[in-house]
C-alpha positions, 0 to 999 in steps of 0.5 A: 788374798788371791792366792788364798782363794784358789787354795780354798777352791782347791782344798775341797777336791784334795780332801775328796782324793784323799777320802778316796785314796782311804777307802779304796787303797788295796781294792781291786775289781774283783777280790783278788785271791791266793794260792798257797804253794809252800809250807805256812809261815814261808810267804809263798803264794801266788796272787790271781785276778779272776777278770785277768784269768779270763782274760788270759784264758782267751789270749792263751786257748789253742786254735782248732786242728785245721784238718786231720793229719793222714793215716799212717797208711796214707803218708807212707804211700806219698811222695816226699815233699822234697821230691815234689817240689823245688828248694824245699831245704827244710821239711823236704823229708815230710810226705807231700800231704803232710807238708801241704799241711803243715803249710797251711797251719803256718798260713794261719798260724802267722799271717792269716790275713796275708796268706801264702804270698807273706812268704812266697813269690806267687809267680814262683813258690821255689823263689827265695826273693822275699825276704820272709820265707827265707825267716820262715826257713830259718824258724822252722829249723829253731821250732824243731831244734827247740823241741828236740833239744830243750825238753827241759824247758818245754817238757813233751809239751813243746811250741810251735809257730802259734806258740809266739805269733798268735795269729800275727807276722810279728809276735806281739812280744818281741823286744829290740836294744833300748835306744839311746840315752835321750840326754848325752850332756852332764849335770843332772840331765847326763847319764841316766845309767840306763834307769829311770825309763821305765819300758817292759824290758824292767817291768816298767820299774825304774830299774835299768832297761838293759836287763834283757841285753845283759842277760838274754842276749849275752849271758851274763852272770844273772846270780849276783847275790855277794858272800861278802858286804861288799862286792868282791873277786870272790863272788860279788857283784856290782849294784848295776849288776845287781839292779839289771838282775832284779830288772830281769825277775821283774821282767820274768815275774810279768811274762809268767804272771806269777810272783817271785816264789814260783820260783824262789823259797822266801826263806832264802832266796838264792838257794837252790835246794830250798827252791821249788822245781820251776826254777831249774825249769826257769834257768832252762828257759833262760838259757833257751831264749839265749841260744835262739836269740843267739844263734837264729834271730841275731844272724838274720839282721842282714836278711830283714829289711831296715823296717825290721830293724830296732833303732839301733839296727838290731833284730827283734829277739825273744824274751820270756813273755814271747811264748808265756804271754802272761800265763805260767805255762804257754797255753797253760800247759796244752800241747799242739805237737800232737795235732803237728808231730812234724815239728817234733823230734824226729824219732 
């Protein structure tokens, strides 16, 4: 009897979530719309969120110009930066105003509550003892590498320090090796095959959370669709391979804000004459974030002090949503090269 009587206390609130679920399953505030962006029939559209978009728009709109740059004439006449100042090992090819100013850009760019002294010894700017100027050196040498030499990703458009921190010393989406495994016994608590813990790495799916490992800082083989039924020499992959690949689209698909055919026509999806442009721009992106994972974030883990450091001891590294933050394009495209040309190629 008594068990009787809490089923009939709790029937009366399990018909009202079911009730519920009926009459608003699928609703989502407000309407949610499309946009068609292949032929009719294909299934390619792109959802959007009017109250995300607006959203999105502030997080993603370009700070004010911190004063205008000095006319040609002015900057030909100064002084270079290097002859002015001590150990300037980078940007001492830039007039002194022109430096001065990219300097105070970067101040407000990164640590706009902290100041010159977040990267500089107030007693002695030339000093390399903090540790973050010595990054800072090193992150302007892979903004300019990034426009130079990755215009097939970044286009004219381009990035500089405020395209990844956004007013912050560290950007908001930097990602760390996952730590290890909770449980180390056997049975049903031993190796989880790194899934089942859903973290942004995988887009909080249960898929594996060594995607971005895989796949941003090795340079694994992300294509994996088989040729075969099953996985062979001759093209196939593993099924962790495969759950690591889709836990990196999920991952890219939330970094851009966009579904999978974006990129990807749904007729066949692994074909590449059948997908849109945005894929060989994607596959750029990819190879982008490898190198500056690669060759500038990896080789400072002994220059960051160990609060720094992830669990495991490893730098923070980059991702997709490091730059996109949620939109197609950082900024939605808006350029602030033209504001800060010193961060530009050099022609």
């Amino acid at each position: 009897m008594k068990n009787f009587g809490i089923l009939a206390a709790i029937l009366p609130f399990a018909a009202l979530l079911v009730i519920a679920f009926l009459f608003t399953v699928g609703w989502e505030r407000p309407p949610i719309g499309y946009e068609q962006t292949g032929y009719r029939g294909t299934g390619m559209q792109e959802p959007n969120n009017p109250r995300e978009q607006a959203m999105l728009a502030a997080l993603n709109a370009i700070p004010e110009e911190i004063y205008p740059l000095d006319s040609p004439a002015d900057l030909a006449q100064a002084d270079k930066a290097g002859d002015v100042y001590e150990n300037v090992q980078v940007l001492g090819d830039l007039p002194e105003p022109q430096f001065i100013r990219l300097m105070t850009a970067i101040t407000e760019w990164v640590s706009p509550e902290q100041g010159c002294n977040y990267c500089h010894n107030p007693d002695n700017l030339a000093d390399d003892s903090v540790y973050t100027k010595v990054v800072a050196r090193r992150m302007i040498q892979m903004t300019r590498d990034v426009n130079a030499n990755w215009q097939d990703h970044v286009k004219e458009t381009g990035v500089t320090c405020y395209t990844c921190h956004r007013g912050n010393p560290v950007p908001e989406n930097v990602w760390f090796d996952e730590e290890p495994q909770r449980y180390a016994g056997k049975g049903m608590l031993g190796w989880n095959h790194d899934q089942n813990r859903p973290s942004a790495q995988n887009g909080y799916t249960s898929l594996p959370a060594t995607s971005l490992a895989s796949y941003l800082a090795g340079d694994g083989n992300i294509r994996v669709q088989a040729t075969a039924a099953l996985p062979t020499d001759a093209g196939g992959a593993s099924i962790k391979q495969t759950e690591e690949t889709y836990g990196l689209m999920m991952h890219m698909s939330s970094s851009l804000g966009v579904g999978c055919t974006y990129c990807h026509n749904t007729q066949a999806i692994g074909s590449w004459e059948m997908s849109p442009p945005t894929r060989t721009t994607a596959w750029h992106g990819i190879r982008m974030v490898r190198g500056i994972n690669a060759d500038y974030l990896a080789p400072l883990q002994g220059t960051f002090p160990e609060n720094r450091l992830g669990p495991t001891g490893d730098v923070a590294k980059a991702n997709c949503a490091t730059c996109h933050q949620g939109v197609f394009k950082p900024f939605y495209g808006a350029t602030m090269l033209d504001k800060y040309p010193s961060l530009a190629p050099m022609k």
